[in-house]
N, C-alpha and C positions, 0 to 999 in steps of 0.2 A: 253445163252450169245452169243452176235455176235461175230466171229472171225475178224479178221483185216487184214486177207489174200485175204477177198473178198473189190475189190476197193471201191464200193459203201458205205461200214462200215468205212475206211480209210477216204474217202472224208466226211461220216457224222461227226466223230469225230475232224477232222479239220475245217470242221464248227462251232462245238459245240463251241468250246475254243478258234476259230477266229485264228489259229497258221498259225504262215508265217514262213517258213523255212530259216533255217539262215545259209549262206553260209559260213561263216566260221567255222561252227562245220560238213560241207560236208553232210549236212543229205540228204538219199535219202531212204525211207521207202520202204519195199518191198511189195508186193502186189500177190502175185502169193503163191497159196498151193501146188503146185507140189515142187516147188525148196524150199519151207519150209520142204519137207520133204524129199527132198534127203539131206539136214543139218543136219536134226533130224537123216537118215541114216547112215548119214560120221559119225558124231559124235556118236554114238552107246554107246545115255545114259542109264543107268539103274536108278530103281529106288533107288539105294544107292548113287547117285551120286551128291556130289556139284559142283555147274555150275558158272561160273562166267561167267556172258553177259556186255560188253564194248558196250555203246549206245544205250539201246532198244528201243530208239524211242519213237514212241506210244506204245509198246508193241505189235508188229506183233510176233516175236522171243519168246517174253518172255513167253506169253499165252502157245502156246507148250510146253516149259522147263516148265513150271512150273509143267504141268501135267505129265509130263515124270519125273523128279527130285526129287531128298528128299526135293533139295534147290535152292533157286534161289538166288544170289547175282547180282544185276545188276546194274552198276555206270553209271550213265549218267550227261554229262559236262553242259546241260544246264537245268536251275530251272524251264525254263516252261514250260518243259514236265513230272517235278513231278508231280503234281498235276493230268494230264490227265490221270500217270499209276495210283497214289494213289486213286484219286477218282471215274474215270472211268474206264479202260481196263483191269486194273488188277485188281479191287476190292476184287475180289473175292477168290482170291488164299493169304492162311496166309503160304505158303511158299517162301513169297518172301520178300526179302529185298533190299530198294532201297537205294542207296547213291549219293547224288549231289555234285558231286567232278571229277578232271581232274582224269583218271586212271594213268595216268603217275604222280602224287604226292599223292596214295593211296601207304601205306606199304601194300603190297599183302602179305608181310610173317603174320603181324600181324593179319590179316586179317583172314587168314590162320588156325591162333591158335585160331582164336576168333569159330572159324567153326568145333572147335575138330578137330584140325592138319589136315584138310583135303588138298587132292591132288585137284585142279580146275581142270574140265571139263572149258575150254573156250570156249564158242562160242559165236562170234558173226557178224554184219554187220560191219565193220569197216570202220571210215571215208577214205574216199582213200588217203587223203592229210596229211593223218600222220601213213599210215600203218606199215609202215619200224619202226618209232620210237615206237611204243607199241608192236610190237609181236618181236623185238632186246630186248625191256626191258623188257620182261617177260622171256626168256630165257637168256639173258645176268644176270640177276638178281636171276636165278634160281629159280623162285617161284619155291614151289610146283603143278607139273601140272602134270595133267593124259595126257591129251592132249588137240591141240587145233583147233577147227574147226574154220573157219574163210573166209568170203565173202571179196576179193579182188579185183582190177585192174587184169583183166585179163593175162593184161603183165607182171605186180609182180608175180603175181602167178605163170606164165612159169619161169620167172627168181631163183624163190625157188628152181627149181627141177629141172634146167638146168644143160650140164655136160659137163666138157671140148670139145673145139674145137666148141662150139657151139653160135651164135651169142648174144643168151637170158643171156649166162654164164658171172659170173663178181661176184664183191664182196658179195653182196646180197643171192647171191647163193651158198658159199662157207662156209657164216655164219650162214645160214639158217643150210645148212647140216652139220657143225659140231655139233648143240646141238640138232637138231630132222632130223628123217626121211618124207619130204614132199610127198605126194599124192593127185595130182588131183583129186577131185572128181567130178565134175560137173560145166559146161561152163553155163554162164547165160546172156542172152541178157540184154538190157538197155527196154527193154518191161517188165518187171518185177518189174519197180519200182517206185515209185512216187516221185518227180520228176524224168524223164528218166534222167541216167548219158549219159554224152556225148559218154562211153567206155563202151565195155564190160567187164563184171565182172565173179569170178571163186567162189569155193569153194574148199578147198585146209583144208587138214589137216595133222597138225604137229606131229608127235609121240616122245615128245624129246626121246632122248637116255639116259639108264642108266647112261653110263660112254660114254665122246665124242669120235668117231670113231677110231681118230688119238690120241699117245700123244706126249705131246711136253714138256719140260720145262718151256717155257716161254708164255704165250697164248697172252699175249699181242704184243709181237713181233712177235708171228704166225700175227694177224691182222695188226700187223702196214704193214707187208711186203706184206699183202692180199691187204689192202686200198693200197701201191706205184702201186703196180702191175697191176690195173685196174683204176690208177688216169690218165693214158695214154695211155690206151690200146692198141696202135698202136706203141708205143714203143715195141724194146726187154726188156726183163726182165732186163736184165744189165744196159740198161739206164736209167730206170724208176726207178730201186731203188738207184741208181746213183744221179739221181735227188732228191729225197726226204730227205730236209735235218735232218728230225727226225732220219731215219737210221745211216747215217752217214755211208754208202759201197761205198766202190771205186769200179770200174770198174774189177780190177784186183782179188780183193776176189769172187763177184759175179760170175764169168767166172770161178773162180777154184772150187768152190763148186757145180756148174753145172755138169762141168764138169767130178768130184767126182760122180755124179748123171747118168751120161751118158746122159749128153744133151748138145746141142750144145749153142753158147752164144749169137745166133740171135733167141734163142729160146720167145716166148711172153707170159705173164703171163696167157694170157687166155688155152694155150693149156696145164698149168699144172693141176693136180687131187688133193684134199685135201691131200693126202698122199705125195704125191710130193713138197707141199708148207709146210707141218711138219718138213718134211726131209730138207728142205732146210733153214727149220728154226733153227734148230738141228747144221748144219753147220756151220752157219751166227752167230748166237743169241751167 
């Protein structure tokens, strides 16, 4: 069987099925076996392991998982690249199972139990233009996840694992690390892909956490106070949740509970640490 990491097999199969890539599902197929296999690296499947893959494409990603996998589950949002995995690229592997559906209105729990409760390996290429909303919704949602390997915008990717006082650091970053631990794994040029993205891209994997780092009482007003905080990040902290009329803080509480904290009240949300925006949640909330 031809793999699909060599360009030549990529460009035959796109001829075969005449497929014009559609820019609003962000497809950009990878082409290169080295950085397919520092994926297969980061993610460190075993053969007991159910995978869930979010867009494989032609199947470049999923031909490995498969071989490496007990399982494959992979949802892909557009119906005419079923056919190319079901009757071509993947024919051959009866451990896979495809779905033609958005992943962000698949029940992943249900999904889950349909799999003997299993934990998801994620991995996948992810459209860039909607990263933040599918790996927020898999960890805001709590699937069941072992972990989750994932090809990024480069600059999301720094921003996952960015840490106070740092220019990449902001809400993204905050959210990221309360429900997993991120890890760069490997930086990828725009030479790696068919079509070239205009950016470069990363491989980054998430380990959520058993239980999240910090607690709080309230997790929702942990984030409302995350999103004021970095909605004007050139504010101090004091004016910016000032401003946010969801909170509803005066000027005066913020400044005391800083203050309470041993900070000053020209302090800016960027230079707090998730433990310092709990504790301030603790205060406030």
């Amino acid at each position: 069987m031809a793999y699909l990491s060599d360009p030549k097999e990529t460009i035959a199969v796109l001829n075969r099925y005449h497929f014009a890539f559609k820019k609003r599902f962000g497809q950009n197929f990878l082409i290169d076996s080295h950085v397919l296999e520092k994926i297969l690296r980061a993610a460190e499947i075993t053969p007991e392991d159910t995978v869930l893959e979010i867009g494989p494409g032609i199947g470049t990603l999923t031909q490995a998982l498969c071989e490496h996998a007990k399982q494959v589950v992979a949802v892909e949002i557009d119906r005419t690249l079923i056919p190319i995995l079901r009757e071509d690229t993947c024919k051959d592997y009866d451990n896979l199972t495809l779905i033609n559906d958005d992943v962000l209105a698949v029940d992943l729990h249900e999904l889950s139990r349909r799999f003997g409760n299993c934990r998801f390996q994620v991995v996948a290429n992810l459209p860039y233009y909607i990263t933040t909303p599918i790996l927020m919704g898999l960890l805001e949602r709590r699937v069941p996840l072992k972990n989750l390997t994932v090809m990024v915008q480069k600059e999301v990717a720094q921003r996952m694992q960015a840490g106070p006082g740092t220019k990449e650091y902001g809400a993204l970053s905050l959210a990221v690390q309360y429900y997993a631990r991120p890890y760069l794994a490997a930086n990828v040029p725009p030479n790696c892909f068919m079509p070239r993205p205009g950016v470069g891209s990363a491989v980054i994997r998430l380990t959520p956490h058993p239980e999240p780092p910090v607690a709080v009482s309230d997790e929702a007003f942990l984030f409302a106070l995350i999103r004021a905080a970095f909605g004007q990040r050139r504010k101090t902290l004091v004016n910016s949740l000032a401003n946010a009329p969801e909170l509803s803080l005066t000027k005066e509480r913020t400044a005391a509970a800083l203050a309470e904290m041993g900070l000053s009240e020209t302090v800016r949300g960027e230079a707090l640490s998730l433990e310092q925006f709990a504790r301030l949640t603790e205060l406030l909330s």
